[in-house]
C-alpha positions as CSV (number, residue, x, y, z in Angstrom):
1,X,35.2,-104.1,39.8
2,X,36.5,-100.9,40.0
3,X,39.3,-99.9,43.0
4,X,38.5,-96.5,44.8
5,X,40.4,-96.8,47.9
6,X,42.2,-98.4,50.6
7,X,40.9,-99.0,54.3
8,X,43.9,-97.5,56.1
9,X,43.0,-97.4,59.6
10,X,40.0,-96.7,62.1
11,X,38.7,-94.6,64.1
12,X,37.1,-94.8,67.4
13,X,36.0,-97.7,68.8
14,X,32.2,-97.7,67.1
15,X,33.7,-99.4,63.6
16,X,34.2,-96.2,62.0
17,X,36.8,-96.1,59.4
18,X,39.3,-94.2,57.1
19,X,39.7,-94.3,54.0
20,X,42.1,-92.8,51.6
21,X,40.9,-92.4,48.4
22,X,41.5,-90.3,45.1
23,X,38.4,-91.7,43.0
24,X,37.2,-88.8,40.5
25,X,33.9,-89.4,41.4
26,X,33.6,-89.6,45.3
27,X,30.8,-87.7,45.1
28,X,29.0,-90.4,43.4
29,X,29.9,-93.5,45.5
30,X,30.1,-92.5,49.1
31,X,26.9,-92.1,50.0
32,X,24.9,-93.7,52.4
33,X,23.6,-97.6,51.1
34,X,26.4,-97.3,48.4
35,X,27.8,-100.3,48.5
36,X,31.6,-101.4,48.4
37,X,33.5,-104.7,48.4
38,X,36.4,-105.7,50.7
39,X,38.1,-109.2,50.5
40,X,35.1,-109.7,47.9
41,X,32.6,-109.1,51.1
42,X,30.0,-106.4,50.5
43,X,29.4,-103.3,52.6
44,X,27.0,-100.7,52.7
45,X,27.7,-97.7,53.7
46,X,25.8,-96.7,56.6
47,X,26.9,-92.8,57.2
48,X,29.6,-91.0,55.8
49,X,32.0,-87.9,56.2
50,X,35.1,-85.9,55.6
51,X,37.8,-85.6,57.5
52,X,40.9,-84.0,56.9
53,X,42.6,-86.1,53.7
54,X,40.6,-89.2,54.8
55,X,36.8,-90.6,53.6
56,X,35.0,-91.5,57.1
57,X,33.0,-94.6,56.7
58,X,30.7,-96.5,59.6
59,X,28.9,-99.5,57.4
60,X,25.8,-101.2,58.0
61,X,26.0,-104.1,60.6
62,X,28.9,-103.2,62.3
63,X,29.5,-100.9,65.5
64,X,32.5,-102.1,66.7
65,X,36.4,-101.5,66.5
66,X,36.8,-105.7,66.6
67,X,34.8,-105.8,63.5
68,X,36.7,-103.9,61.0
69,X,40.5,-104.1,61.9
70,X,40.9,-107.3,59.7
71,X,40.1,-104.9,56.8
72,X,42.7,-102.4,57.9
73,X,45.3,-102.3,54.9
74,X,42.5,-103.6,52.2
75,X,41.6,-102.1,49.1
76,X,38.2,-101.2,48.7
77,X,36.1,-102.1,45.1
78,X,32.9,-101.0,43.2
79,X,30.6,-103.1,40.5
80,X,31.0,-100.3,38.1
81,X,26.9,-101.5,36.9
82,X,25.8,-100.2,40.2
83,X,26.4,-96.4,39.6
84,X,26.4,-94.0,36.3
85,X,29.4,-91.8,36.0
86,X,29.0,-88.2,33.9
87,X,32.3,-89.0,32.0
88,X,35.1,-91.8,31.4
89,X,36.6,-93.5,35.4
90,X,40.6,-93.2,34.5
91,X,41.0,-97.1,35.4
92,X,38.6,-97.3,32.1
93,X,41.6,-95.9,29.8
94,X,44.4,-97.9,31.2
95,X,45.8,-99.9,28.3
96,X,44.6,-97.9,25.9
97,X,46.2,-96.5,23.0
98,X,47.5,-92.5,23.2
99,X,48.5,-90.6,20.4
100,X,49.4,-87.1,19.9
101,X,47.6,-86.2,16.5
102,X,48.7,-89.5,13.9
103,X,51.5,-89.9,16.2
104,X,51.5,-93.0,18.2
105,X,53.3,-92.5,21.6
106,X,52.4,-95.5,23.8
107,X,49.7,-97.1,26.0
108,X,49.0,-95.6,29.0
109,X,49.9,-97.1,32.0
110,X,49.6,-94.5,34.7
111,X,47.5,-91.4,35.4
């Protein structure tokens, strides 16, 4: 599982919500019938948008407010086998090795 976000709040009483997310490839993963796991729950995107900073969700099944405050503060998952990324996902090269030519310098922790 791969982390892309966190559900931070909604947004009208219909069971939209925000999410606040800095996952290199958002143009990949939300999309309508994407699917994302919360609590280990899965969710499939029903419509999406921008709006200002945030990632506007409404998923499948639920249209209303009651039904997605107990996700407000959680973090939100991929399976990485459900999509193809052009590229390496940063949370792939954690732990790995760095150098700087022969020079070892560390593992990198943060990006």
């Amino acid at each position: 599982m791969i982390f892309v976000g966190r559900l931070v709040n909604t947004h009208g009483i219909k069971g939209e919500v925000k999410i606040l997310s800095d996952f290199k490839y958002k143009d990949v993963i939300f999309k309508k019938d994407s699917i994302f796991y919360i609590n280990g729950d899965k969710y499939t995107i029903q419509s999406y948008r921008k709006h200002k900073n945030f990632d506007m969700v409404m998923f499948e099944g639920i249209d209303d407010i009651n039904d997605v405050i107990p996700l407000k503060g959680c973090d939100i998952y991929i399976d990485k086998g459900d999509y193809v990324f052009d590229g390496y996902l940063n949370e792939e090269l954690y732990g790995k090795k760095v150098y700087d030519g022969d020079k070892y310098i560390g593992v990198l922790e943060n990006i």
